[in-house]
C-alpha positions as CSV (number, residue, x, y, z in Angstrom):
1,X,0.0,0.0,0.0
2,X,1.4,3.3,-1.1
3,X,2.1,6.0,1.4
4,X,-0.5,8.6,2.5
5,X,1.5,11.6,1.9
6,X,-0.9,14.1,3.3
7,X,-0.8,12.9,6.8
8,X,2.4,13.1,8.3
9,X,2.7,11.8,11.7
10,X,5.7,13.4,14.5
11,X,6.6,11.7,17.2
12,X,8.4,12.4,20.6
13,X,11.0,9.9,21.3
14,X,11.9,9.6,25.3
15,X,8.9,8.6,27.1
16,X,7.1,8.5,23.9
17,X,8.6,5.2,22.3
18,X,12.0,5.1,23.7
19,X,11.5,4.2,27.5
20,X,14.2,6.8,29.1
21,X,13.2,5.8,32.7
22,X,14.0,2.4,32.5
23,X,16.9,2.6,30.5
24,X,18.8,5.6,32.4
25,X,17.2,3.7,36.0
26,X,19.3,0.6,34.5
27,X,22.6,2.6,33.5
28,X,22.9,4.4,37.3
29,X,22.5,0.9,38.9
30,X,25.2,-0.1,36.5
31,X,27.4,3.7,37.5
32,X,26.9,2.1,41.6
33,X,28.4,-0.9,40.7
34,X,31.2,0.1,38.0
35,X,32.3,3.0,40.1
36,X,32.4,0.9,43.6
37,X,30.5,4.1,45.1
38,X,28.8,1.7,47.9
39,X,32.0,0.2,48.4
40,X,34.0,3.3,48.4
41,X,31.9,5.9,49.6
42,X,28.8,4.5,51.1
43,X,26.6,5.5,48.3
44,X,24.1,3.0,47.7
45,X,21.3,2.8,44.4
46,X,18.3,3.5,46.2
47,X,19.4,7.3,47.8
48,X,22.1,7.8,44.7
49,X,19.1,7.4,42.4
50,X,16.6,9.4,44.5
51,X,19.3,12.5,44.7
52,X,20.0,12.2,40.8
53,X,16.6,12.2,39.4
54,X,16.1,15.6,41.6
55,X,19.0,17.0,40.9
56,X,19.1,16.1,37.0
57,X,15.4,17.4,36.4
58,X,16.7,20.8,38.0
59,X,19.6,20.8,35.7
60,X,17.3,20.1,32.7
61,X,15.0,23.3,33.4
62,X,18.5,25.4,34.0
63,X,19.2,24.5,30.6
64,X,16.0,24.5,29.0
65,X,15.3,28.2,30.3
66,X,18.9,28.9,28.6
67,X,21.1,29.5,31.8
68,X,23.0,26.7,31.7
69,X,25.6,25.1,28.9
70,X,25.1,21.2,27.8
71,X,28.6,20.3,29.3
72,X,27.6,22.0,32.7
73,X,24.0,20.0,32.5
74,X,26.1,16.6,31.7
75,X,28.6,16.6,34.1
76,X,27.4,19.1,36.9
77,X,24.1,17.2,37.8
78,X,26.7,14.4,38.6
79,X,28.5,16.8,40.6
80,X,25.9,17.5,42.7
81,X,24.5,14.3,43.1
82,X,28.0,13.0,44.5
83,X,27.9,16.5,46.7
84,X,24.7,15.7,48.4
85,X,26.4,12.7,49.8
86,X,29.2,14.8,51.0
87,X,31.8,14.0,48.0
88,X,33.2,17.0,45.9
89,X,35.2,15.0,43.3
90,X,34.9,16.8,40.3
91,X,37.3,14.1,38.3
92,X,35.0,11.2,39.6
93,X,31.9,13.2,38.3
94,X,33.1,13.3,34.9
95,X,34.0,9.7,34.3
96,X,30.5,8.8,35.5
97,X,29.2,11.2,33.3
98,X,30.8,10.0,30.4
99,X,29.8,6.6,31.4
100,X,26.5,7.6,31.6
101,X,26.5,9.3,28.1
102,X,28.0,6.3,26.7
103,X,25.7,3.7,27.9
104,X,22.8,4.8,28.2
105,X,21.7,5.5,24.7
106,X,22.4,1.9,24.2
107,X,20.0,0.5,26.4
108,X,17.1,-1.0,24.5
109,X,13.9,-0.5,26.6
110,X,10.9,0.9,24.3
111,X,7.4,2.5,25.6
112,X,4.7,-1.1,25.6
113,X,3.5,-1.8,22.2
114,X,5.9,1.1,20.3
115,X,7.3,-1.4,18.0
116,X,3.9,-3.0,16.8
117,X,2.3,0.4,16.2
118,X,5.0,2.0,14.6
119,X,4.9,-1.5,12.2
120,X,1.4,-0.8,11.7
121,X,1.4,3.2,11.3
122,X,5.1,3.0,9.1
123,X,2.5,1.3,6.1
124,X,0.6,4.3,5.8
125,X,2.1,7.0,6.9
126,X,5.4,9.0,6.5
127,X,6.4,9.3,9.9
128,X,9.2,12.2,11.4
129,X,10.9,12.6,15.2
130,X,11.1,15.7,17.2
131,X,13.2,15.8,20.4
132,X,14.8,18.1,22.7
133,X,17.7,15.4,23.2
134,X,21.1,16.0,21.8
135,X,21.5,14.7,17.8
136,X,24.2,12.0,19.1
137,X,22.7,10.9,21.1
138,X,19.3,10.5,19.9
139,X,21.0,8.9,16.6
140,X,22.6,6.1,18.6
141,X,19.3,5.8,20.8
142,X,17.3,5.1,17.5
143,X,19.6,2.8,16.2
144,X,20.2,0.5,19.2
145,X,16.5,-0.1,19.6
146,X,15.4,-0.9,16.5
147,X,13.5,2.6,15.9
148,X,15.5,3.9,13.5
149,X,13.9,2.7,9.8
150,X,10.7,3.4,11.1
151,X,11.1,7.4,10.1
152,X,12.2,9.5,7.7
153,X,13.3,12.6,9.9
154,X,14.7,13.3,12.7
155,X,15.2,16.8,14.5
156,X,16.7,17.6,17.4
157,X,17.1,21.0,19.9
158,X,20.7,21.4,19.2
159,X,20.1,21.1,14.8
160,X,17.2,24.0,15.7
161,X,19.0,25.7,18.2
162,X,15.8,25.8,19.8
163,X,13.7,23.5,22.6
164,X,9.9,22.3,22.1
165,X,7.5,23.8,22.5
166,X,9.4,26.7,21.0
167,X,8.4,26.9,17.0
168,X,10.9,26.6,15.6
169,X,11.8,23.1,16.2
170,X,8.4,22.4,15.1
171,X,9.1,24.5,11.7
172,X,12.8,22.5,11.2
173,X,10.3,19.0,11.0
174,X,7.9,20.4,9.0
175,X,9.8,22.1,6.4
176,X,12.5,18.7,6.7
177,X,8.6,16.9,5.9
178,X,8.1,18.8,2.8
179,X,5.8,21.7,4.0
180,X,2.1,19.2,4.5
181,X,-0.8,20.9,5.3
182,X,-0.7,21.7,9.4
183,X,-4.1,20.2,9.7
184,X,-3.2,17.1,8.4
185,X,0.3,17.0,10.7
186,X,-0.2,14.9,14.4
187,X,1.9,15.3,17.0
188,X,2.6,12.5,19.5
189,X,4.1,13.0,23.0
190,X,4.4,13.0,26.5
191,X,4.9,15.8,27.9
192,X,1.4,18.5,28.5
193,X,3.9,21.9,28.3
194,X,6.6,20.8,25.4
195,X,4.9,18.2,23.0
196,X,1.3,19.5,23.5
197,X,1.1,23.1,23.4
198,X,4.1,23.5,21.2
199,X,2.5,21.2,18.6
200,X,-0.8,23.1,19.4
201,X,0.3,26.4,18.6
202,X,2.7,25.7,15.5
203,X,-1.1,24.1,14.1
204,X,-0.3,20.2,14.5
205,X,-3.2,17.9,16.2
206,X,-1.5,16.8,19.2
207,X,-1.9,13.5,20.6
208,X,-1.3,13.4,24.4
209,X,0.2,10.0,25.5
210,X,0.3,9.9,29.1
211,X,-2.0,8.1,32.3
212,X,-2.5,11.4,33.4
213,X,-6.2,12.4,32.9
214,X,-7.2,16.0,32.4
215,X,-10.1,18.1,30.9
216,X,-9.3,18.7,27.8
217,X,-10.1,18.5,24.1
218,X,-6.9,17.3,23.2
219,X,-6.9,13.8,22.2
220,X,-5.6,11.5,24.9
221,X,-4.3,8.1,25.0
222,X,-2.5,5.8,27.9
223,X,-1.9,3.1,25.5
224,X,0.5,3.6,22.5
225,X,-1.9,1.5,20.3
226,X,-4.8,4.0,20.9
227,X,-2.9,6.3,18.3
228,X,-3.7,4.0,15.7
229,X,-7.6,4.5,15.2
230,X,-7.0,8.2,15.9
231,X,-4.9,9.3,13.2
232,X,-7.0,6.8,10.6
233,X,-10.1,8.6,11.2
């Protein structure tokens, strides 16, 4: 069956399809045990994780609102973490860092049911990513999990210099689409503020994917293949 090139279909990738909790959850057990931090210093998963996931969604607002560099966000949430246990070891923080970077893309976890939908939608439909991840990184997450031939696209914040829901990375996809008509454009994610209202006011349908309920016209689903019916109708 020949593509439906009107209906373009733009997808989210962490949390979306590729499942970032699990995998990063998976690569800081993996930092506890590779860097001996229980061992060494006490530091055992449960309270490492707890302090990181605090500390690293801080660090991500820092450097969406634009006051922080990507190098301080990699390595300085590590900092942190390793401070709140009372070790300031700047040379340790970057080696886990770059551990971090290094494996975690390559973990292999996907969102319930992504594969099987995108199998299904992939027949019909060109379909694109959008992310506010870094290009290498997303490029080696794609790739290791099998995502990768499912779309034709890919943008990320750093190629539009710009984070969802700003515009512009929205505009980057579109015109890297071929220009469709907005109306026949979907937009699939997880988060309400970036994937929702920045699809929603560039003039995409968004497609809220999350167990969160609210009152809302936007189309919601909890199950990724809930998407399927919606964007055949």
């Amino acid at each position: 069956m020949a593509l439906d090139l009107k209906r373009h279909l733009f997808f989210d990738l962490d949390r979306t399809l590729w499942d970032f909790d699990s995998n990063s959850k998976e690569t800081l057990a993996s930092i506890v045990v590779e860097f001996k931090l229980e061992e060494h210093f006490g530091i055992s998963f449960d309270p490492f994780y707890k302090y990181y996931e605090k500390i690293n969604r801080s660090y991500w607002a820092k450097y969406a609102a634009g006051e922080i560099e990507r190098e301080s966000l990699r390595v300085d949430r590590f900092y942190n973490t390793l401070r709140s246990f009372g070790l300031e070891n700047e040379n340790l923080a970057k080696q886990i860092s770059t551990y971090y970077l290094g494996e975690c893309p390559k973990k292999k976890n996907l969102i319930p049911n992504a594969l099987s939908v995108l199998d299904s939608l992939a027949k019909d439909f060109p379909l694109h990513i959008i992310t506010n991840g870094f290009t290498a990184t997303q490029k080696i997450k794609l790739k290791e999990s099998g995502l990768q031939d499912y779309f034709q696209n890919m943008v990320t914040s750093d190629m539009a210099n710009a984070q969802k829901p700003s515009s512009k990375i929205f505009e980057m996809a579109w015109n890297l689409a071929g220009s469709p008509d907005k109306e026949n454009c979907f937009y699939i994610g997880d988060d309400w503020n970036a994937d929702v209202r920045g699809a929603k006011q560039f003039g995409f349908t968004p497609i809220w994917f999350s167990t969160e309920y609210r009152k809302t016209r936007v189309k919601q689903v909890s199950d990724l293949n809930d998407i399927i019916p919606l964007v055949r109708e």
